[in-house]
N, C-alpha and C positions, 0 to 999 in steps of 0.2 A: 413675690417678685416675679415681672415676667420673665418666662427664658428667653434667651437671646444667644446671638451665635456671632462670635466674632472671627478678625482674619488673625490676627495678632492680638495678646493679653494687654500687652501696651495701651488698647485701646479701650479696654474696663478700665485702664486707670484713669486715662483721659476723662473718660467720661464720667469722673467723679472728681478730678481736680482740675479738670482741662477749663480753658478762658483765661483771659486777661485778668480775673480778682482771684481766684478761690486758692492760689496758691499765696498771694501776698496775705490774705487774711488769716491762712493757715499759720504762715509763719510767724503773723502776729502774737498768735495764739499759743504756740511753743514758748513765750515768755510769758505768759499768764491768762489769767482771767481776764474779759474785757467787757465792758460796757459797748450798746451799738455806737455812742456815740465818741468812744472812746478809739473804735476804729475808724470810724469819719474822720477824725481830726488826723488821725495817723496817715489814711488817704484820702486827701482832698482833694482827690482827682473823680474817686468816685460817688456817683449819684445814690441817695438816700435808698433811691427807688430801686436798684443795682442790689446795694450793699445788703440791701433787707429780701431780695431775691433768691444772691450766695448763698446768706446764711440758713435760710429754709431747708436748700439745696442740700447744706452740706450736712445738714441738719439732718435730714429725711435719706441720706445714705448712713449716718451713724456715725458720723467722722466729727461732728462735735455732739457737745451737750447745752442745751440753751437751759441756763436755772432762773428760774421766775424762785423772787424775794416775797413773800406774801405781807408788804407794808405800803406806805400811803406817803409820799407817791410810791407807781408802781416799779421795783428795780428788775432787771434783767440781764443776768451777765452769760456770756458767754464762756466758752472752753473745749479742749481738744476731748475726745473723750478718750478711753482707754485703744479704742481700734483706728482712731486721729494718730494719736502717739507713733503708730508705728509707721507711720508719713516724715515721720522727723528724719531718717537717713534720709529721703529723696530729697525733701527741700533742701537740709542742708547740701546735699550734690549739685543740688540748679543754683541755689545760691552761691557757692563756689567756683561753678559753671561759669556764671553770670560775670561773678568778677572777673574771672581771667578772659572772659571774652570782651568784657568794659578794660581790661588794659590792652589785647591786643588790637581791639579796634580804636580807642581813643588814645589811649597812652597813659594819662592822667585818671584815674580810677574819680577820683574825689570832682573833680571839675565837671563829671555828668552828673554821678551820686549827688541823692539831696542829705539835706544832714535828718537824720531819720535813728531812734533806738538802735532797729537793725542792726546798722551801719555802724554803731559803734566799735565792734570789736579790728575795726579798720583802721583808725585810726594810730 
């Protein structure tokens, strides 16, 4: 790995879950195992070409595990790995975050919220 010199630690974090996906797919990931396709559908917002970019990403820092099935077709699931896991306090902080910032700016938490797993313990 090269060295590299930052201003703030903050920003090794960033630059391992920082963007618009790698935290929603992390979260994903905290309730199991997942297929790529299984996170497609979960967000259909993002592109094939995206979603298969993250996951390299988060891949090639250590922060999941991609397991290739050795059968016909070929399967491949994904999951957090053991140094992913320890990401689980922050997301859940931004996710908590999130909401109380979706009631103080909207009012209605559930009227932006899509209906999503996530989401469920909201209800």
């Amino acid at each position: 790995m090269e060295k590299k010199k930052y201003n703030i630690s903050v920003e090794a974090t960033l630059e391992v879950i920082g963007g618009k996906w790698k935290c929603v797919i992390l979260c994903h990931l905290t309730h199991g195992k997942k297929r790529t396709s299984e996170l497609k559908r979960l967000m259909p917002n993002i592109t094939q070409k995206m979603l298969t970019q993250q996951l390299r990403e988060l891949e090639e820092d250590g922060v999941i595990n991609r397991i290739i099935y050795n059968q016909i077709p070929p399967k491949v699931e994904y999951e957090l790995s053991e140094y992913g896991r320890s990401l689980e306090g922050i997301l859940n902080s931004l996710c908590t975050w999130g909401e109380n910032h979706i009631e103080k700016v909207y009012g209605d938490m559930f009227s932006v919220l899509e209906e999503n797993v996530l989401n469920d313990h909201l209800k």
